[in-house]
C-alpha positions, 0 to 999 in steps of 0.5 A: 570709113572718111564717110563715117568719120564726117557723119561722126564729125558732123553730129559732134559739132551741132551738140550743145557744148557745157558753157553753152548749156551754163548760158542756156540754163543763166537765161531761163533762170533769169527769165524766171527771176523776171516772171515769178513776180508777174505771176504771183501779183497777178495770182494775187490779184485774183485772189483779192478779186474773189474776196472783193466778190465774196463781199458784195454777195454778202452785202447783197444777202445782208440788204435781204435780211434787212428786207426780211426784218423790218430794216433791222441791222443784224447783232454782231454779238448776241448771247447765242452763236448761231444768230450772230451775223455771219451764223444768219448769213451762211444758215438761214440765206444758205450762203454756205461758211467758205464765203467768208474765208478769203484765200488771202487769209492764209492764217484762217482755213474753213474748219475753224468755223467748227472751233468757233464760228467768229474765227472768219475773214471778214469784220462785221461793223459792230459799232456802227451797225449791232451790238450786244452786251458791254457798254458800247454807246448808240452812235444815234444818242451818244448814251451806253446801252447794252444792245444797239441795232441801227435800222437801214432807213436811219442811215443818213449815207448808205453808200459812205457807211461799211458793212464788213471789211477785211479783219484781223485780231492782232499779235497782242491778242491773249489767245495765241491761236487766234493771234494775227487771223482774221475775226469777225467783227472790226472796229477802226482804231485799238483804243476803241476796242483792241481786239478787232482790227481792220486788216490789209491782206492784198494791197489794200482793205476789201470793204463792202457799203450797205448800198451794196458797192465794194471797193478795195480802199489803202488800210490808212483810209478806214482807220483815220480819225476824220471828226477828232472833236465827236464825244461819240467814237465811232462817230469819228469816223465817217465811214464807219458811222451810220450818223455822218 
């Protein structure tokens, strides 16, 4: 019976009490108040690395293109929808449509190709590059004209002049289904054309070069205003004109 009663003892003793338990249950919640944050940046940074990557294929594909069609820069906005950039891209190279949509456009899912095929992560430089309709100016002449498509061996600094960025239509847009969702073409600052704006998804722009290079630049650098005294626009701006 004495036996019994220290085995009983014995095994009563080595449990766990209930504030032991309480003190248990605090650490592991504030280990995971500690690690959440690590985890999640470092989530997103892997989802920022996989758009990085989906831009410098598309940087790539373009540079084929511009093999294919005597150094012509693509129109972002042509009257038919399956020759605007991102249609050429996907169909006639077979990049497919998930490419163009980063995980961290939360906002935009790839069934909106279906809808509209503009509705994408990523902003196509249409100023600088392509053009077609309205009474944009050729940022070579300075005059209006109704289509404009730069050609490669004009560029005077391929590796200082974007191709495509991460992009977004903002609050202010009228449709309100595609209100703050990535789009696809982009230009530097809302006076120029407030629809099309570059976007910061992941501490920063993901932005690709016609050279091929792609970089992760702070949102402040892709829209500042670098030639305030230019009477073309986009000639502004450094990196987004295919002049300076």
């Amino acid at each position: 019976m004495n036996a019994r009663k220290s085995a009983c003892n014995a095994s009563w003793h080595t449990g766990f009490t209930l504030i032991e338990l309480l003190v248990v249950i605090s650490i592991i919640a504030l280990l995971i108040g500690i690690l959440l944050p690590a985890l999640q940046k470092a989530r997103m940074a892997g989802r920022a690395a996989q758009c990085l990557s989906a831009q410098r294929q598309i940087a790539v594909t373009t540079n084929a293109y511009l093999g294919d069609f005597k150094n012509q820069f693509m129109v972002a906005n042509p009257s038919n929808a399956d020759h605007r950039w991102e249609a050429l891209l996907a169909d006639m190279y077979r990049m497919g449509r998930e490419i163009f949509y980063c995980p961290e456009d939360v906002k935009r899912r790839i069934t909106d190709w279906d809808t509209d095929n503009r509705y994408i992560s990523m902003g196509y430089n249409i100023e600088g590059l392509g053009f077609s309709g309205g009474s944009n100016k050729n940022p070579f002449s300075g005059a209006s004209q109704g289509e404009f498509s730069a050609r490669l061996d004009l560029i005077n600094k391929p590796g200082n002049t974007l191709v495509t960025l991460d992009a977004y239509k903002p609050q202010s847009t009228a449709t309100a289904n595609q209100r703050d969702r990535g789009y696809y073409v982009a230009v530097p600052e809302k006076y120029m054309w407030a629809d099309f704006q570059p976007r910061a998804r992941h501490d920063g722009v993901n932005v690709v070069f016609i050279d091929g290079h792609a970089k992760r630049m702070l949102l402040e650098d892709t829209i500042q205003s670098d030639r305030p005294t230019e009477a073309v626009d986009i000639n502004k701006y450094s990196i987004w004109s295919p002049v300076y």
